[in-house]
KOLNU-71034 format. One record per residue (C-alpha): x, y, z; residue in three letters. Coordinates in pm, whole numbers. Layout:
+--------+--------+--------+--------+
|      u |      v |      w | residu |
+--------+--------+--------+--------+
|      X |      Y |      Z |    Ala |
...
+--------+--------+--------+--------+
END
This chain:
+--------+--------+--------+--------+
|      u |      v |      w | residu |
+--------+--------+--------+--------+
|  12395 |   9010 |   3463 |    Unk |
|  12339 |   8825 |   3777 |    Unk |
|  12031 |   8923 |   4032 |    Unk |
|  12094 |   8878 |   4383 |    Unk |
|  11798 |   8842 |   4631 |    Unk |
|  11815 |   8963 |   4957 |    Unk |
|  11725 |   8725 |   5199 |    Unk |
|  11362 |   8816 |   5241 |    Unk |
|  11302 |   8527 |   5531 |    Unk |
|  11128 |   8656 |   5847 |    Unk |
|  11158 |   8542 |   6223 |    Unk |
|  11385 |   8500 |   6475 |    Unk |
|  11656 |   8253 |   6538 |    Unk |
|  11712 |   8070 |   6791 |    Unk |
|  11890 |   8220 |   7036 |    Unk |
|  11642 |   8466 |   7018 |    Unk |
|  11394 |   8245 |   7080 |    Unk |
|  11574 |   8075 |   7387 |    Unk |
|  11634 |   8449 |   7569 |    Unk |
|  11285 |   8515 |   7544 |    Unk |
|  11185 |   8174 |   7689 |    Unk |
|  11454 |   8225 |   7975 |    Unk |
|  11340 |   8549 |   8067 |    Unk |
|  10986 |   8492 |   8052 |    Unk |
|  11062 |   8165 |   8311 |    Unk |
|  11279 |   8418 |   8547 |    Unk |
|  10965 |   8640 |   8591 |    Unk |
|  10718 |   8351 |   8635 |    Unk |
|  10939 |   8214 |   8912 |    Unk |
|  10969 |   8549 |   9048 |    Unk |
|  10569 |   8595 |   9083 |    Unk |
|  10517 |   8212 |   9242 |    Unk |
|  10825 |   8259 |   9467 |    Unk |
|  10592 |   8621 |   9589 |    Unk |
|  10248 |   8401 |   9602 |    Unk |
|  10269 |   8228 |   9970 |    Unk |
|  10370 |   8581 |  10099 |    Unk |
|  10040 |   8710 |   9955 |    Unk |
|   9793 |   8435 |  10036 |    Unk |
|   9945 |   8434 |  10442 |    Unk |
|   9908 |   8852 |  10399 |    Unk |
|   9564 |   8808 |  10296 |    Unk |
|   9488 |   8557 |  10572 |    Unk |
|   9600 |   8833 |  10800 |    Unk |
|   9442 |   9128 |  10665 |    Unk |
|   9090 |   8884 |  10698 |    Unk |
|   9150 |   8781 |  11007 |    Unk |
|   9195 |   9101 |  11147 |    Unk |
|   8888 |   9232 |  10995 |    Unk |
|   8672 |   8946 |  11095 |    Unk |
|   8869 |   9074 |  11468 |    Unk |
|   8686 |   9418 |  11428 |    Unk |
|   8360 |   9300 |  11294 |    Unk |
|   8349 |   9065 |  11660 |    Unk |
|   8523 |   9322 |  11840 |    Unk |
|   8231 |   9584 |  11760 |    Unk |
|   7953 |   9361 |  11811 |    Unk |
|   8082 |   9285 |  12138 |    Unk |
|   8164 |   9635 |  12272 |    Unk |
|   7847 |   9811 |  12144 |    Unk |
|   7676 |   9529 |  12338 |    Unk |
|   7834 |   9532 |  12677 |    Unk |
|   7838 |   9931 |  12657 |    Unk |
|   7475 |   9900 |  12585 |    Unk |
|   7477 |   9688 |  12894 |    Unk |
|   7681 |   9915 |  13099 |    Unk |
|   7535 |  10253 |  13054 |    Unk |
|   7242 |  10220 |  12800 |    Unk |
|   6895 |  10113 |  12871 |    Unk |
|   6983 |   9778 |  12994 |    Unk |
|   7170 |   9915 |  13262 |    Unk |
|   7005 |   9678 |  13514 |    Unk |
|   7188 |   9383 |  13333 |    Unk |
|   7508 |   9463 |  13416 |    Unk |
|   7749 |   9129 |  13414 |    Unk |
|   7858 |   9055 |  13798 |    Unk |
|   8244 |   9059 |  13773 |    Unk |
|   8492 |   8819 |  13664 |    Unk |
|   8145 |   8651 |  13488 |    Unk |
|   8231 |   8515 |  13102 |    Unk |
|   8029 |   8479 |  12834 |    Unk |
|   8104 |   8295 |  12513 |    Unk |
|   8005 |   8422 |  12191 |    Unk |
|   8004 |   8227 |  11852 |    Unk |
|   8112 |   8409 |  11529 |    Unk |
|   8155 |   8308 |  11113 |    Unk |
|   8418 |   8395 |  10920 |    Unk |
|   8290 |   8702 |  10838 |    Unk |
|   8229 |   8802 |  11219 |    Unk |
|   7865 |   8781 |  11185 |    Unk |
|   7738 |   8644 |  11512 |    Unk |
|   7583 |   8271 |  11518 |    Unk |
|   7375 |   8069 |  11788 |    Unk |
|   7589 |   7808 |  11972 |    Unk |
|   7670 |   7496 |  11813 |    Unk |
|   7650 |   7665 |  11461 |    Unk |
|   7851 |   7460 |  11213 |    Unk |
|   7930 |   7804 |  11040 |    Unk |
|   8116 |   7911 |  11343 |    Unk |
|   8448 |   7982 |  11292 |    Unk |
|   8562 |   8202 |  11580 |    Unk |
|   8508 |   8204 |  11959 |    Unk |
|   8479 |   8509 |  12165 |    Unk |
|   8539 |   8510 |  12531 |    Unk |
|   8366 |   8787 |  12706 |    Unk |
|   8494 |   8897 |  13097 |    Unk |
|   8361 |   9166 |  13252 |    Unk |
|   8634 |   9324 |  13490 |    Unk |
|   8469 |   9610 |  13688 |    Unk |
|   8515 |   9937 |  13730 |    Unk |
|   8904 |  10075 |  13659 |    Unk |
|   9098 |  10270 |  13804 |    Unk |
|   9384 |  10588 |  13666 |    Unk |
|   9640 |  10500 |  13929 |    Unk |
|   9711 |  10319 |  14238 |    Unk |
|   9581 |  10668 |  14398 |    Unk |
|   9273 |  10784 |  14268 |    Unk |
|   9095 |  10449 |  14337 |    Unk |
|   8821 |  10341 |  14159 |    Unk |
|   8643 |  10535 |  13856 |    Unk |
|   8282 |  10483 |  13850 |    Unk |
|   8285 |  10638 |  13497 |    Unk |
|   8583 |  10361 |  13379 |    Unk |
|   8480 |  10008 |  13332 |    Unk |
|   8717 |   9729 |  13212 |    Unk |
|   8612 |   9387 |  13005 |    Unk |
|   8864 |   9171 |  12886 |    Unk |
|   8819 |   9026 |  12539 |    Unk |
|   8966 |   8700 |  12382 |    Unk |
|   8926 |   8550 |  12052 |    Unk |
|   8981 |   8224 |  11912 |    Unk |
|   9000 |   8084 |  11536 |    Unk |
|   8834 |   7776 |  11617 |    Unk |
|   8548 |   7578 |  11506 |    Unk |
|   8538 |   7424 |  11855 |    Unk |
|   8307 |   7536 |  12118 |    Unk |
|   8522 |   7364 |  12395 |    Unk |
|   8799 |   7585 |  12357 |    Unk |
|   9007 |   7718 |  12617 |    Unk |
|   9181 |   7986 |  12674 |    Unk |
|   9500 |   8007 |  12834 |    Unk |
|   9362 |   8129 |  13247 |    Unk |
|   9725 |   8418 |  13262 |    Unk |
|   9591 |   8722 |  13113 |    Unk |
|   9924 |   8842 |  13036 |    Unk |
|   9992 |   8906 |  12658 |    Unk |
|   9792 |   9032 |  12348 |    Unk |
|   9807 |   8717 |  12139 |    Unk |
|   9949 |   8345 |  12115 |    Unk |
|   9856 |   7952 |  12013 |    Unk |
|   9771 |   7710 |  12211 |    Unk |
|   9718 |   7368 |  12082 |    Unk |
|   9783 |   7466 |  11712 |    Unk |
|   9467 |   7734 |  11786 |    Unk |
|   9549 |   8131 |  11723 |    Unk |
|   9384 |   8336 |  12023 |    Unk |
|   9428 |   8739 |  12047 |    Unk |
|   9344 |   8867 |  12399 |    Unk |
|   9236 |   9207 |  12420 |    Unk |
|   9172 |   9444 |  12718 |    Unk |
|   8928 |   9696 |  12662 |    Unk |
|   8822 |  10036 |  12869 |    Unk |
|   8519 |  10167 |  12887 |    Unk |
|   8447 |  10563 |  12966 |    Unk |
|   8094 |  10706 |  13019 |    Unk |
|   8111 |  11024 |  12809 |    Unk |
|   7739 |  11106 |  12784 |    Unk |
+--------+--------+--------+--------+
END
């Protein structure tokens, strides 16, 4: 009588093998095709957070100005005043070489609600730019019209801020 062995071998043949290797490459050129989109999305996100970081400096200190104890310091209008900032929005002295944004500071005046009511004593109104540049010569475009833009391969946001005496 005659024994017959199973085939006892173990693995995986080769169009096994070539599926697996196909659909593993799919996937990996799904994820790097995904990878730009994620590095310009996290650009953003730290660009607008170095925004707020400059943005709060910058109104705590003219509010200070306006209504705080340093009241008598008040800018005269249509004045700028530049500001340096790192990456992280951490304010630097002029001429830094860890500066990487540049904040543009003008003090508008009092407000107003509507053509009407005049002038509000209690509103004041400061116009804020900010530039990602490393240059200290910057700038901006002189229309005030619009919230954001490039000029000279430089991104600038422009923002218009309102200040109310509440205390």
């Amino acid at each position: 009588m005659k024994l017959i062995r199973a085939n006892t071998e173990r693995g995986f043949s080769l169009v096994e093998v070539t599926l697996a290797v196909a659909i593993a490459a799919v996937a990996m050129i799904t994820f790097l095709g995904l990878l730009p989109m994620g590095l310009e999305t996290s650009r953003k996100t730290s660009t607008r957070i170095a925004n707020a970081n400059m943005l709060e400096q910058v109104v705590q200190n003219l509010d200070g100005l306006l209504w705080g104890a340093n009241n008598g310091n008040v800018p005269s209008l249509g004045s700028k005043q530049r500001l340096y900032f790192n990456e992280e929005g951490t304010q630097v002295p002029s001429g830094s070489t860890d500066m990487t944004y540049l904040v543009e500071v003008e003090y508008r005046g009092p407000a107003n609600l509507d053509k009407n009511s005049g002038t509000q004593s209690f509103l004041q109104r400061a116009l804020i730019r900010i530039a990602n540049t490393n240059s200290s010569g910057f700038q901006f475009p002189s229309s005030s019209g619009g919230t954001s833009g490039t000029m000279n391969g430089t991104n600038y946001t422009v923002y218009s801020y309102l200040f109310a005496k509440t205390r």
